[in-house]
C-alpha positions in Angstrom: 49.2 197.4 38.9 47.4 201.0 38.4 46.0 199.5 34.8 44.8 196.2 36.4 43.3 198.3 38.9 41.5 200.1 36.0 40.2 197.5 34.2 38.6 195.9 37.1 37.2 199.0 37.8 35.4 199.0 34.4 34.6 195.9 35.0 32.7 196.3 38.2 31.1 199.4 36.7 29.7 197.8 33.7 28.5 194.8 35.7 27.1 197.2 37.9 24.9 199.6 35.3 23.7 195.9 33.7 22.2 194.5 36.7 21.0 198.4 37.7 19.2 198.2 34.1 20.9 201.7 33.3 20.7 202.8 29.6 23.9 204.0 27.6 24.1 207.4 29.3 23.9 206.0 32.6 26.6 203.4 32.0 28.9 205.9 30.5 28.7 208.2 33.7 28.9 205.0 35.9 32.2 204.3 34.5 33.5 207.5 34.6 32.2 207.4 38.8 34.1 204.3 39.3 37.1 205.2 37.4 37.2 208.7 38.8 36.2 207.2 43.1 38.1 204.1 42.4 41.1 204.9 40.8 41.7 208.7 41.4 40.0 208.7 45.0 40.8 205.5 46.7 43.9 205.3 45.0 45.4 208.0 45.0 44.3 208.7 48.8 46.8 205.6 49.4 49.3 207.5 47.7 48.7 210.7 49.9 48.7 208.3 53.3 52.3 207.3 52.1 53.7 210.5 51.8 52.2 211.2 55.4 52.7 207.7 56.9 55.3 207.0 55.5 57.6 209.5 54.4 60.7 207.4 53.1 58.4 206.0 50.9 56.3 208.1 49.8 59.2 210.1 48.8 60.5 207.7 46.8 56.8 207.6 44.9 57.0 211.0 44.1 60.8 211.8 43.7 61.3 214.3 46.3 63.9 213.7 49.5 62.1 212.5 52.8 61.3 215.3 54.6 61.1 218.2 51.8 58.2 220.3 52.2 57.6 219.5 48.0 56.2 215.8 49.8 54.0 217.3 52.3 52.1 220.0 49.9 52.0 217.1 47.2 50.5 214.8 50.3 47.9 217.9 50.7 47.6 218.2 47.2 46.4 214.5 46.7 44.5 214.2 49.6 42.1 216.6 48.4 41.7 215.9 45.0 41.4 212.2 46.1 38.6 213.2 48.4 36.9 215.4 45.5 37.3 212.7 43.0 35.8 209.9 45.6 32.7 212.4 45.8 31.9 211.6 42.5 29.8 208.7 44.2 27.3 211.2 45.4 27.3 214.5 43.5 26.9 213.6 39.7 25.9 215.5 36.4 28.6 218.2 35.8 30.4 217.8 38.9 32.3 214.8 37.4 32.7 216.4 34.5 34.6 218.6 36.6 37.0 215.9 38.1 37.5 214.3 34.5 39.1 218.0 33.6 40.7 218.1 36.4 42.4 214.7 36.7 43.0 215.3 32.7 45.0 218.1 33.3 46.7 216.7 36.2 47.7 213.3 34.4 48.3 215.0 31.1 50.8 217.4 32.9 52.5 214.2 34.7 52.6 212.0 31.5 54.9 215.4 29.9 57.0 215.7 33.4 58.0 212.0 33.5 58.9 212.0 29.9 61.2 214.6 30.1 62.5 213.8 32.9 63.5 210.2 31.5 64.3 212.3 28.3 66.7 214.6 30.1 68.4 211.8 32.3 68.8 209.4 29.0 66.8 207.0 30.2 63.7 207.3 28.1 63.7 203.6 26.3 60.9 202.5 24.0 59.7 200.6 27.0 59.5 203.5 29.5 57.9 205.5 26.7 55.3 202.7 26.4 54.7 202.5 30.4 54.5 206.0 31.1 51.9 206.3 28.1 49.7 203.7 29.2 49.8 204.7 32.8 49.6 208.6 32.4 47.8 209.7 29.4 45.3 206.4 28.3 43.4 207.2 31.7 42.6 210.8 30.7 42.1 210.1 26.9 39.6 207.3 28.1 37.7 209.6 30.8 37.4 212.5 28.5 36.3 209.9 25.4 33.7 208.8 28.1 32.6 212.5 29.2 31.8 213.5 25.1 30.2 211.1 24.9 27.9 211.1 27.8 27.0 214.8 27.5 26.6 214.1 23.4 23.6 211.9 24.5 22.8 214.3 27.2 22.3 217.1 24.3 20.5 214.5 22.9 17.9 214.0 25.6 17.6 217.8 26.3 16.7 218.4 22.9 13.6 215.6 22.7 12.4 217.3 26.1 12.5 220.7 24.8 10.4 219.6 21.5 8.3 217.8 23.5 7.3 220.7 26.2 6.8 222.9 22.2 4.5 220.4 21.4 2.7 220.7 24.7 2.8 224.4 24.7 1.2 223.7 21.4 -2.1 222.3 22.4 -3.3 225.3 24.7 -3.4 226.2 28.2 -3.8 223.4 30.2 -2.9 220.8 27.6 0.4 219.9 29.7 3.7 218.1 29.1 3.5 214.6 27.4 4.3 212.0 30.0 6.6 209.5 29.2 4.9 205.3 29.8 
């Protein structure tokens, strides 16, 4: 369900930067907003309401006994970065470059607890392998793919601007910047 929620996420964000008339940087960055609100916010602020809400459940999600205090600071712990990641709808530029690292690290580090655990307990069969992949580490490989990218063009831009405002400085006082049609 979490990779059908994904794609339609990409989905809806490339639909969304084609009929906004956004270039290649600006559809890179949109994904990465609507991957990082969607998926990491919305979702995962579900998640946190179960293990408030409903703590037999939630428990259950995140293998802890109803009631531990583990649930409750992992409840906290999602809330926020939910809330952080769903801000990526207003503050751009670095700051989701900031929730790509820090979802990274945070999926990265589940993808490695959940396959040792299943490792440990002798469960781990090609299958699980496969799922816990797909659902753990593609999301960060993906974001941080999109994130190089993005701030490769980004270094791209920045550099025409700076040898445009040379080229200005060029001409003499009061030549000013090249304006762009």
């Amino acid at each position: 369900m979490f990779l059908l929620t994904a794609l339609i996420l990409v989905i809806a964000a490339l639909v969304h930067a084609a009929r906004a008339g956004r270039g290649l940087e600006g559809r890179l960055e949109l994904v990465l907003v609507y991957l990082l609100a969607g998926y990491h916010g919305v979702v995962m602020l579900v998640v946190s309401g179960y293990l408030f809400l409903a703590p037999e459940r939630g428990a259950a999600m995140v293998s802890a006994e109803p009631g531990n205090p583990f649930q409750l600071f992992f409840g906290f712990a999602y809330l926020g970065m939910s809330v952080t990641a769903i801000l990526t709808i207003w503050w751009r530029g670095r700051y989701v470059d900031g929730q790509v690292i820090l979802w990274s690290i945070y999926f990265f580090g589940a993808t490695w607890i959940h396959l040792r655990t299943f490792a440990e307990e002798g469960n781990l069969t090609p299958w699980w392998f496969f799922r816990i992949v797909v659902s753990h580490a593609l999301m960060p490989v993906v974001m941080i793919a999109l994130a190089l990218w993005r701030a490769r063009l980004q270094a791209g831009s920045d550099r025409a601007l700076a040898h445009a405002q040379t080229f200005a400085d060029s001409l003499g006082p009061g030549s000013g910047t090249p304006r762009r049609s």
